[in-house]
N, C-alpha and C positions, 0 to 999 in steps of 0.2 A: 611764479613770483608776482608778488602785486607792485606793478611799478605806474607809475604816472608819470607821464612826459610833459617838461613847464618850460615853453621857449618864450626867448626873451626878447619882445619886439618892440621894445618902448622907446626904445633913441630915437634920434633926429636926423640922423646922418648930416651932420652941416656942415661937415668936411667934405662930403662925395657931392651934394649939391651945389655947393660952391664949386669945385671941381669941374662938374658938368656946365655950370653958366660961363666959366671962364674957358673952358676947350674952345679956344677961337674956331674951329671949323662949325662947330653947334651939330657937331654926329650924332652928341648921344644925348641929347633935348625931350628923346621920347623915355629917359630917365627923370626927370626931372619928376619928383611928386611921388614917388617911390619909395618905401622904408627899404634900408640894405637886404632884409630876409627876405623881401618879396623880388628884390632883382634877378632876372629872366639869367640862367649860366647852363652851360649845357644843353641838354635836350629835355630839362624841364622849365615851365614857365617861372620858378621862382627858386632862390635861395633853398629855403627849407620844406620842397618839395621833394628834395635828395634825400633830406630824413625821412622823409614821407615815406619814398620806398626802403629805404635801408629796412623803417622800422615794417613795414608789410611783407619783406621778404624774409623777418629774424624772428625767432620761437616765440616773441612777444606775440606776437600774431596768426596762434596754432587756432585758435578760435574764429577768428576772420573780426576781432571786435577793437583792433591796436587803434582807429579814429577815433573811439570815445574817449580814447588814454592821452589824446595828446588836447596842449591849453595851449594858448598864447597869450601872454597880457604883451598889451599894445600902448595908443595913448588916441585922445581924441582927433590928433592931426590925421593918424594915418587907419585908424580903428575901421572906416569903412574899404577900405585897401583891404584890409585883413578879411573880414567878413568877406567882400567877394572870391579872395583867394579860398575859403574856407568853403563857397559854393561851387567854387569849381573845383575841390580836391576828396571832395566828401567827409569834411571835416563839420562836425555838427555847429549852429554858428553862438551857440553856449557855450561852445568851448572857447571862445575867445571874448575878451576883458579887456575893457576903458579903463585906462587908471585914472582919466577926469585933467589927464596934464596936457597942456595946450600949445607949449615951447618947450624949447632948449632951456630957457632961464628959468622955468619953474617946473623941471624932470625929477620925478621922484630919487634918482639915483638907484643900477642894478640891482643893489640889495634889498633896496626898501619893494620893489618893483617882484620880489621875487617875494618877501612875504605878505602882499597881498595879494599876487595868485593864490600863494597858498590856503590863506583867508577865504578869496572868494570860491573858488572852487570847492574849498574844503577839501583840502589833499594832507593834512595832518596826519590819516591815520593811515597814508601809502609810502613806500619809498619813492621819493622822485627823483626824475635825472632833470637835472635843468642843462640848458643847451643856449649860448648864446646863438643870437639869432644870426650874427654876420661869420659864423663860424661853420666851417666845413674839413674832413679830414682828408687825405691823399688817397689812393685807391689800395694801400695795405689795410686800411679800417676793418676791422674785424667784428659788428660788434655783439656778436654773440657769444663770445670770447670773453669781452668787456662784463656783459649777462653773467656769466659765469664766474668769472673773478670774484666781483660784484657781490654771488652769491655764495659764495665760499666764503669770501672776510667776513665771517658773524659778528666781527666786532668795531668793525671800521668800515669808513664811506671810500669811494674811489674815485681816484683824477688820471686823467689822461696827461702826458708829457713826453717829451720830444726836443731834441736836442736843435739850441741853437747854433746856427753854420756862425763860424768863427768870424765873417766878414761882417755880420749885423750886430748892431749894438744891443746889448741885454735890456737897458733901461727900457726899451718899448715894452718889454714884455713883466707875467709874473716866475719870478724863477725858484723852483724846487731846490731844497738838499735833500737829498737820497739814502738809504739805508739797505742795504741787501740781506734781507732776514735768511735762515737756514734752511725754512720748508717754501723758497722761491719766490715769497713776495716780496715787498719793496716797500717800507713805511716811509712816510715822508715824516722828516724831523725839522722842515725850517722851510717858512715862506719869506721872503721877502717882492713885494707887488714894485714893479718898476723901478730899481734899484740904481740912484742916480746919485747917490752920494760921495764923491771920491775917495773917503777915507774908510769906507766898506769895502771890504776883501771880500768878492764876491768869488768863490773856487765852482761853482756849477754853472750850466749852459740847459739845464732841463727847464724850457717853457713848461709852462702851465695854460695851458684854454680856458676857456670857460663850457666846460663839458663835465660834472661833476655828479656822480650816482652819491644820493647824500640815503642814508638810513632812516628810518620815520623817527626814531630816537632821538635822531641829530637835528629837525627842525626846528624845534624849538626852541635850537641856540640864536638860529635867524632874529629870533625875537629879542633874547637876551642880546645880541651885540648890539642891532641898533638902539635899543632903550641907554644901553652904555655910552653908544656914539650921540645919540641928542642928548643926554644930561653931560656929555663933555664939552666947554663952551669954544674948546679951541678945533672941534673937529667940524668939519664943513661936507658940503653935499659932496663932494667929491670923496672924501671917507666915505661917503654909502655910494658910492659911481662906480665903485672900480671892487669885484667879486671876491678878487684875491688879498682885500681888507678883512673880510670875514674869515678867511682860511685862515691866513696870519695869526687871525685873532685866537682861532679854535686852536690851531699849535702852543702857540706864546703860553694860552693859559689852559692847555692840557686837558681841551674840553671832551675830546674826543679823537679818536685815532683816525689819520689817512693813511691808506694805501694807495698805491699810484702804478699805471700800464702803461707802457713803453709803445707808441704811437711811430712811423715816420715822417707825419708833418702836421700840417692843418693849412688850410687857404683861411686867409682872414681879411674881412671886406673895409679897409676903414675909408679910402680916397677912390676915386676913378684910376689912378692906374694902379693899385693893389684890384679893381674886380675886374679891368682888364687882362690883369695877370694871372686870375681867374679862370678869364673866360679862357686864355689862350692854355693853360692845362688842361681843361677838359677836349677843347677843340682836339691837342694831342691826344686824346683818349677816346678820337670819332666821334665828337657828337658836334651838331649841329650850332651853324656860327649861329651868330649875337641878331643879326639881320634877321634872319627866320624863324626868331620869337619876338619879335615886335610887335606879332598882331596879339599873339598871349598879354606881352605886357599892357598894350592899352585896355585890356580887359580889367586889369589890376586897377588902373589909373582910373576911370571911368566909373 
């Protein structure tokens, strides 16, 4: 299968920074200057070095050639962070991308961020999975499994989902309605992204990621929503911020079919103690505390 991998490392993280300047002990100050993907969890030095190996250990990689598959678009704050991560991971450093944005207050927003990777790269004529960058999944991840799904829907792109615990509010999240087809798959028939309406009757708990295997078919709606979203005067960067504006969008007007696999969680990076919470999962999973990637991280940093 021709797939291309587009993660997405353009945020700011100004929640997690603020975070870390405000932890009155100043523990974790050797974070500070870090984008979320690249933060040190486990026994790798960063974030989406876990994809790294997922993707080196899954059939995408029968050839030994899965580094030249993977992109990152980033942004000018943290673009040199990335490039070093990419010399230490064996990632070629053309594979990672400036979007030229300099702050928080002038951020392309995820959407837009996702099709000028595709631009620059020039990945139009691949299927791609786009990956948010602060996202990682539980250790049931399967994703070759995923591959395969993937590759059996000839006719539809695929989302990962997983059910939210009844104690945490939905609105954080983007939430699926669900479909159980005959021959075992699962169309998704209704998005709504952070659902904080009162007067919505929301009956589902299936999160949505931002982990999305999209068809090369389907790119070129990327381009059609946002052209929709800036000729709209009432819709703002936050319409193109938030991923699951575009799904929504491709459901609502019937652009294209999803299917959707049944996941048991995801870790997701937004404050210091959601990647504390993190680290302290992995740590249960044997690997190596926070302390003893500190010298990796300032590699990042530097």
């Amino acid at each position: 299968m021709k797939l291309k991998i587009l993660i997405l490392g353009a945020g700011y993280g100004t929640r997690l920074q603020r975070d870390i300047k405000q932890e009155p002990c100043q523990k974790y100050n050797h974070l500070l200057g870090l984008p979320k993907a690249l933060l040190p969890i486990g026994d790798k030095d960063a974030l989406i070095t876990h994809w790294l190996q997922i993707f080196r250990n899954s059939e995408l990689n029968s050839n030994n050639s899965i580094n030249s598959s993977v992109y990152v678009v980033t942004n000018s704050k943290f673009y040199s962070n990335f490039i070093s991560w990419a010399n230490e991971n064996g990632i070629p450093t053309s594979n990672i991308a400036n979007d030229g944005t300099t702050c928080n207050e002038d951020r392309l927003g995820a959407i837009s961020d996702i099709q000028f990777g595709l631009k620059y790269f020039q990945l139009y004529d691949s299927d791609v999975l786009i990956i948010g960058g602060d996202t990682l999944f539980l250790s049931d991840f399967n994703f070759n499994k995923l591959m395969k799904q993937f590759k059996d829907n000839k006719d539809g792109c695929l989302l990962t989902t997983y059910i939210v615990p009844p104690d945490e509010n939905i609105s954080k999240y983007g939430i699926l309605t669900l479909e159980n087809l005959s021959n075992d798959q699962i169309l998704v028939i209704d998005f709504i992204e952070k659902p904080n309406n009162p007067s919505q009757k929301i009956i589902s708990r299936n999160a949505c990621p931002c982990f999305y295997f999209l068809k090369r078919e389907a790119l070129l709606l990327i381009d059609e929503f946002l052209k929709e979203s800036k000729e709209d005067k009432s819709q703002t960067i936050e319409d193109r911020d938030a991923t699951g504006k575009f799904l929504a969008w491709v459901i609502n007007e019937n652009k294209f079919k999803l299917y959707a696999s049944k996941v048991e969680g995801r870790i997701d990076v937004g404050g210091l103690e959601s990647y504390l919470e993190a680290q302290k999962y992995f740590e249960n999973q044997k690997f190596p505390k926070l302390d003893s990637l500190e010298k990796d991280t300032n590699k990042l940093i530097n």
